[in-house]
Phi, psi and omega in degrees: 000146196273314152313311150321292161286007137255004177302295169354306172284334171313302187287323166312295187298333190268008165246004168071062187237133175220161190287140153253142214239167187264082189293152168261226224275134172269096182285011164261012181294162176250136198272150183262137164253117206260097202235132187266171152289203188267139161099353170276019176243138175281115187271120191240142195245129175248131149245208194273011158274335184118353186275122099092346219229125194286124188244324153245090052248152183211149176259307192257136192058038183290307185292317199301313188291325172287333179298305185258045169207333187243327167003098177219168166272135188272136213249071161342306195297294174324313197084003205243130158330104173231161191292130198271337171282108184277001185287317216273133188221143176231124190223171180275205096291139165271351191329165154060056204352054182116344207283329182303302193304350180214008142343243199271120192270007192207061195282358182264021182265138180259279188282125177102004193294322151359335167272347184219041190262122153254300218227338189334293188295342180281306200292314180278012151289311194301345177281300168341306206307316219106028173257158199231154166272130163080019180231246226256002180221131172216174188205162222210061171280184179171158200296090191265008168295316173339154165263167194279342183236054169278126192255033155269317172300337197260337183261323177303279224273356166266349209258312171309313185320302185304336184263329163306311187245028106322283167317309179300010185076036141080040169251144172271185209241165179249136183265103170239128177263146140266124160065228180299309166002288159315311155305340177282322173303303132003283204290285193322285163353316188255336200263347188216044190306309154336262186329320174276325171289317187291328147279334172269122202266354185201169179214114159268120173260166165204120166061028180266121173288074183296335147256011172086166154254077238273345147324287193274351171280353181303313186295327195289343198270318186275013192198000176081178168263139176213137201244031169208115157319133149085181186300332165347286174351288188325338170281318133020117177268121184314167167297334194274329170294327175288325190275005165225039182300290184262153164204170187201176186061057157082006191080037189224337193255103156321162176288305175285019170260344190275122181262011170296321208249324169311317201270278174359293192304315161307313184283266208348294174315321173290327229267301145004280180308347196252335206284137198232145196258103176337139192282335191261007180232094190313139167222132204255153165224116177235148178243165182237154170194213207046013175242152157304107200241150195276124209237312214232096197241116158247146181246134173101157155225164173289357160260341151226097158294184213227096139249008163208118180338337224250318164315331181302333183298308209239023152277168151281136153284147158264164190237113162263138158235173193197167237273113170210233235220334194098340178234285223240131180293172190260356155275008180236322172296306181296326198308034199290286179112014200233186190293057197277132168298322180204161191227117139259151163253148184208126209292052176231167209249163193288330182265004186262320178317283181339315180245052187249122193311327190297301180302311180258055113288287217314303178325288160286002145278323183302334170279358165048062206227132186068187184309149148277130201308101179295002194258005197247160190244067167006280171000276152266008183029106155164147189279109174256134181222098176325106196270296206209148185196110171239153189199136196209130189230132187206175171231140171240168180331297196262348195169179186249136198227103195249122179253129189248102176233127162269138176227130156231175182257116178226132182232139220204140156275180183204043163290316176288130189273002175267182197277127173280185174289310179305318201242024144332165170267191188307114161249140180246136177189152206222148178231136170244178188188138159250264068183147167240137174268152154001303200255015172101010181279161185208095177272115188255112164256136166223114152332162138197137197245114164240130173265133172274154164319138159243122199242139172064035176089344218217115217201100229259144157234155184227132190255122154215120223210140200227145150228143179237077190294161167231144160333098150353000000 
């Protein structure tokens, strides 16, 4: 009934809420580069016949295959990671123009790929947007054994910029980076600031440890990694093959004990500290938060110290932690240093932030990209998300009797310290509505709107809504 349904409509608009529709491909987007973190690229060990062989991400012979192909040595003179199977060439795929190497990181896993998922879900969404693979969406692995400012990863990655925006008719790209991705970007930034104003028109980082992270790379270096949960794991390249990923001296010097790769790391870190964010290049920063994240690694006690560096490899750490991602703290993700248009927080885990529904509204109004996003409010930053929706219709004596019931979700960050819509107190409210027809019909609606309390960001509404045509 037309009252019913524009009261109905009435309460949408005033949640910024409209039907959403699925556009196709836009050929006016401006094109986007998809630059993954460590551990997001598919790594293929080439030998010296030409054959082949995917070594990162793998499920079956994984720890063996990681063992004889990425094993590697830190080059002091180079800066450059090399493979101690020196028969062994480590290469990215270009497939899909780029988009394969940081998808599905395991694309031959059925059940359980969910683990190995990076960009997937990022991917088929910005395609909803109107976005096409190889016009307006490309990706960007790499050999993440690397340093970030190795200038073989780095001359790859201008010579990608440059192919990007050709293809796309010569439009500047919008960049979005995960995790270390960002620092690589960084690194680019400061050593080759031309080159990056001349292709970049934005930079979204999400969840780049700009100030390191520094809990969890202690434990990973001393004590290993593991970068798949669950019986998955088991298949798995163990933690202690991650935790001897690099090695030097003949194989005797842990990696992080090794002062060749400390002294690296510091000029890196210098290089990090120069970089200035073109005046002609917008930058976005999303953070993840509400997890514990481990900030502070003690080895040891004052009643039993670490006298010897070597022990650290085989303690348990204790950990203080604080409010990050589960990886990276949320004082080290905002710690960017450059001019941002804008800083979020958004309630996700570090690897989970990527295909987190909250992030891509946030994107896609920055990328001004598809239909405008109706369920997000620029403004106030927050997400009305359609819960439950029922509806029942019956006829009675005298008339047609139509019951509506709606549920939505609106989830809000709480970086702004004024008061959202979301973060209101509990409201109760009840809407009427009439109308008489022509033949004498007499159409009746009444509404009743309750907002519950909000907690954790997240803040339930419930819609109820009874319409009554009566006969002429």
């Amino acid at each position: 009934m037309a009252v019913l349904e524009d009261l109905i409509r009435a309460i949408e608009l005033w949640l910024r809420i409209a039907k959403e529709q699925v556009p196709l491909v836009d050929p006016t987007l401006d094109p986007v580069l998809l630059v993954p973190g460590i551990g997001g690229s598919i790594l293929e060990a080439v030998d010296e016949a030409g054959k082949k062989e995917r070594v990162w991400v793998r499920i079956l012979a994984a720890d063996h295959e990681f063992r004889a192909h990425l094993w590697s040595k830190f080059d002091a003179s180079t800066g450059k990671t090399v493979s101690v199977d020196e028969k062994t060439n480590i290469v990215v795929p270009e497939d899909r123009y780029g988009l394969y190497a940081i998808d599905t990181l395991d694309p031959d896993m059925i059940i359980g790929d969910d683990s190995v998922c990076y960009y997937h879900d990022m991917i088929v969404q910005m395609i909803k947007w109107g976005y096409q693979e190889g016009k307006t969406l490309f990706g960007f692995g790499y050999d993440f054994r690397q340093s970030n400012r190795l200038s073989e990863t780095l001359d790859r990655f201008s010579r990608k910029l440059e192919s990007v925006y050709i293809a796309s008719g010569e439009k500047k790209i919008n960049l979005i980076t995960h995790s270390m991705g960002g620092l690589l970007v960084k690194c680019f930034m400061s050593l080759h600031s031309d080159v990056f104003e001349k292709y970049i028109k934005s930079w979204i980082a999400i969840a780049a440890p700009f100030q390191g992270a520094p809990g969890y790379i202690t434990t990973s270096l001393l004590n290993g990694m593991s970068f798949v949960e669950g019986w998955e794991s088991r298949f798995f390249i163990s933690k202690w093959s991650m935790q001897q990923l690099i090695i030097s001296d003949g194989m005797h010097i842990p990696l992080p004990l090794d002062m060749d790769i400390l002294r690296w790391a510091k000029e890196t870190q210098d290089v990090l500290c120069n970089a200035k964010l073109p005046k002609s290049v917008k930058f976005y920063n999303i953070y993840g938060t509400d997890y514990d994240t481990a900030h502070t690694v003690r080895y040891g006690s004052e009643h039993h110290p670490i006298s010897n560096l070597s022990d650290l490899l085989y303690t348990q750490g204790n950990y203080i932690c604080v409010d990050g991602d589960g990886s990276v703290p949320v004082e080290s993700a905002k710690a960017d240093g450059l001019d941002a248009v804008a800083r979020v927080g958004v309630a996700a885990d570090h690897r989970g932030i990527v295909c987190d529904r909250h992030v891509f509204r946030i994107i896609q109004h920055w990328l001004h990209a598809g239909e405008p996003d109706p369920f997000y409010d620029p403004l106030n930053d927050y997400v009305i998300l359609p819960t439950a929706f029922e509806i029942e219709k019956y006829h009675e004596k005298h008339g047609d009797i139509t019951s509506v019931r709606e549920d939505w979700e609106i989830i809000s960050h709480r970086d702004d310290e004024s008061k959202r819509p979301a973060e209101l107190p509990p409201m109760f409210n009840t809407l009427s509505a009439s109308r008489e027809g022509e033949d004498g019909s007499l159409e009746e609606a009444q509404a009743t709107i309750f907002v519950h309390p909000e907690s954790k960001g997240r803040q339930h509404v419930e819609v109820r809504a009874v319409g009554v045509t009566h006969d002429g």
